[in-house]
C-alpha positions in Angstrom: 0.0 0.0 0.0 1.8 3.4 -1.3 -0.4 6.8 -0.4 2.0 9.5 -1.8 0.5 12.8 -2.4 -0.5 12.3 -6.0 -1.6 8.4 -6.0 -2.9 5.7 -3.7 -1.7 2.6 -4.9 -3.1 -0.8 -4.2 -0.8 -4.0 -4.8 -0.8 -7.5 -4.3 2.9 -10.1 -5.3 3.3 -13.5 -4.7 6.4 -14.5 -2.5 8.1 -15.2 -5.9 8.0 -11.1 -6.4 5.7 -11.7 -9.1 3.1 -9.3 -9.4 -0.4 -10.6 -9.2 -2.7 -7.4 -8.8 -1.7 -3.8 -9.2 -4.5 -1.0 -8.7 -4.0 2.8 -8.3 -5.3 5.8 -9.1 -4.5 9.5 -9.3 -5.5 12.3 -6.9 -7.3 15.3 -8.8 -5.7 18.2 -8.7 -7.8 21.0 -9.6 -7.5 22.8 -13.2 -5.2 25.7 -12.3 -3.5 24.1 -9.5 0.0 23.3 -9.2 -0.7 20.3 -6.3 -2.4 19.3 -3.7 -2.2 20.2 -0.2 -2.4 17.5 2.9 -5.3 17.9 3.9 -6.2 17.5 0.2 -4.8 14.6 -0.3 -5.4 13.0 2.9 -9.2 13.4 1.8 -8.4 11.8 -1.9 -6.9 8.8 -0.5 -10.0 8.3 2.0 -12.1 8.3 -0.3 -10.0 6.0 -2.8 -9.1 3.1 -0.8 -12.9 1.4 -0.2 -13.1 1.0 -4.1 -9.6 -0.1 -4.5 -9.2 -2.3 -1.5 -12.4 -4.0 -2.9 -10.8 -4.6 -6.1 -7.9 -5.9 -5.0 -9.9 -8.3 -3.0 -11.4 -9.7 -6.1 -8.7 -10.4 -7.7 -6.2 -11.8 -5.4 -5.5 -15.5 -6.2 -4.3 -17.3 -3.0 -4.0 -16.2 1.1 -2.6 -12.9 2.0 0.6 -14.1 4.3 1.5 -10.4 4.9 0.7 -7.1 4.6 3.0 -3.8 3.8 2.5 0.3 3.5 5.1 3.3 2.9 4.7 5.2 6.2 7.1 8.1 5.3 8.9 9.9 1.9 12.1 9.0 3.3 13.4 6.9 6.2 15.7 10.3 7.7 14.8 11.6 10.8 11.8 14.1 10.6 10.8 12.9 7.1 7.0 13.0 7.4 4.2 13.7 5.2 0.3 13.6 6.7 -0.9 11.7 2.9 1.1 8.7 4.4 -0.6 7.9 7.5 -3.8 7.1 5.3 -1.9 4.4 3.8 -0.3 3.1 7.2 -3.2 3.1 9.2 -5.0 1.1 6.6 -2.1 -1.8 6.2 -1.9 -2.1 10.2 -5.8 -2.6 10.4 -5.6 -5.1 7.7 -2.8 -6.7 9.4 -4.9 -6.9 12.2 -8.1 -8.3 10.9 -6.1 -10.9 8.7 -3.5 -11.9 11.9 -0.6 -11.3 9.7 2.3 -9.6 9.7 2.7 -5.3 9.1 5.8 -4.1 7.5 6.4 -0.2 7.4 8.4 1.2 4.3 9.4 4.4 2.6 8.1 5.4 -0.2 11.9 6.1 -1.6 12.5 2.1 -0.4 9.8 1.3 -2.3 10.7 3.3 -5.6 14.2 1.5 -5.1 12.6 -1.9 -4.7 10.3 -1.5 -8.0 13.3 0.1 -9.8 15.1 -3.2 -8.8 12.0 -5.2 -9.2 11.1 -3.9 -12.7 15.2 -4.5 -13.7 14.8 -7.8 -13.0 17.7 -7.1 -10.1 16.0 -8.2 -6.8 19.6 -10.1 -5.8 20.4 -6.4 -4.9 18.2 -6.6 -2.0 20.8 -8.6 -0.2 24.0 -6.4 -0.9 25.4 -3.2 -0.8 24.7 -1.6 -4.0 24.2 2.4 -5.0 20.7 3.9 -6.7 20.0 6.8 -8.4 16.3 8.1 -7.2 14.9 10.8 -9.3 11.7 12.3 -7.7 10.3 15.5 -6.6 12.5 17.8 -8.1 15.8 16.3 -6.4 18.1 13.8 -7.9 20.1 11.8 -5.6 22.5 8.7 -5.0 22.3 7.0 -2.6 24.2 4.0 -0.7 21.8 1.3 -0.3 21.9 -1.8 2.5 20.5 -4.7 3.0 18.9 -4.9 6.4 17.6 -8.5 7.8 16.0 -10.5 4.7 14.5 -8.4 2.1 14.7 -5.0 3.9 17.2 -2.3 3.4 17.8 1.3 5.1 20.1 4.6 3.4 23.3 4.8 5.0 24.2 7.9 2.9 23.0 9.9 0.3 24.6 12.8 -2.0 21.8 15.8 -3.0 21.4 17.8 -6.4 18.6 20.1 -6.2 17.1 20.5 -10.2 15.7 24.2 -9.8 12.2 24.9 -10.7 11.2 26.1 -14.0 13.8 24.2 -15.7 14.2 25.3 -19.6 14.8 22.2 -22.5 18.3 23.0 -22.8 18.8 23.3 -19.4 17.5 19.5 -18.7 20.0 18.7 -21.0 23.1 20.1 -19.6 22.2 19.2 -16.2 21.9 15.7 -16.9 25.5 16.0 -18.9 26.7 17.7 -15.3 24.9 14.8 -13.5 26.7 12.2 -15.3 30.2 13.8 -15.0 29.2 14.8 -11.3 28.2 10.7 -10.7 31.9 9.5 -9.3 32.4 12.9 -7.5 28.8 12.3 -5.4 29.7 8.7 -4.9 32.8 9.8 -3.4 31.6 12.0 -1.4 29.1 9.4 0.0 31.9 6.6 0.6 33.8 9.6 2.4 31.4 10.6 4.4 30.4 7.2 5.8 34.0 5.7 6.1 35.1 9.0 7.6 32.8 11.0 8.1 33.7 13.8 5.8 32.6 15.4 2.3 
């Protein structure tokens, strides 16, 4: 269960990672907007689950042996947004009514995990390994974990802010930057954590 602040997503694998059910559906944003605001988007995801949850219900094949929601963007201290606790709330109560297991993720885990997923990579669940994670107007690498059997935390992380109103050309020479930048931000990650410096 993902409930970011433009989609609640609904989501259902086997223990073979293959995907068996995937609903979700966007938040409206009003014409004119440029987002949503919490409260907003709290609100969407309310209302979205019933219908969704129901669906998924339908079509899930098999018994549910565990359930799983994002419950933050990011796991750093203080990283919180309200759209998430719709989401968490929802995955401990079903937890709780199906007497299985609740596991707590963040969102950016879960982008990593479907990047991995989706690459057909899931062996980089168990070892150290670096990711790129593009999202919300910030671009960053980070050094990725393994923690216990198919969890993993951020031990470090180097940020490049991509300014707002971003021309064409501009796109283009900052991703030029970004990949000339890429060994300088991964040392400055293995610094940090080995010494903490950079």
């Amino acid at each position: 269960i993902d409930t970011s602040n433009y989609t609640t997503s609904f989501a259902a694998c086997s223990e073979s990672s293959d995907i068996e059910v995937n609903f979700k559906k966007l938040l409206d944003v009003k014409n004119g907007e440029r987002g949503l605001r919490q409260s907003d988007a709290v609100f969407h995801h309310t209302k979205a689950y019933p219908e969704l949850v129901n669906e998924l219900f339908k079509d899930i094949n098999g018994e549910i042996t565990a359930v799983g929601a994002s419950f933050a963007p990011t796991t750093e201290k203080g990283s919180y947004m309200p759209c998430f606790l719709v989401g968490e709330g929802l995955g401990s109560a079903l937890s709780d009514v199906l007497g299985v297991p609740f596991s707590r993720f963040s969102h950016q885990q879960g982008h990593i995990a479907a990047a991995l997923w989706s690459a057909g990579r899931m062996d980089l669940m168990d070892t150290p390994h670096l990711a790129w994670h593009l999202s919300g107007g910030t671009t960053e690498l980070l050094l990725v974990e393994p923690e216990g059997n198919l969890y993993f935390h951020i031990v470090g992380n180097a940020l490049i802010m991509l300014p707002l109103g971003i021309e064409p050309l501009e796109t283009v020479i900052f991703l030029f930057l970004v990949r000339f930048l890429a060994p300088a931000c991964i040392a400055l990650v293995f610094l940090n954590e080995l010494f903490g410096i950079g």
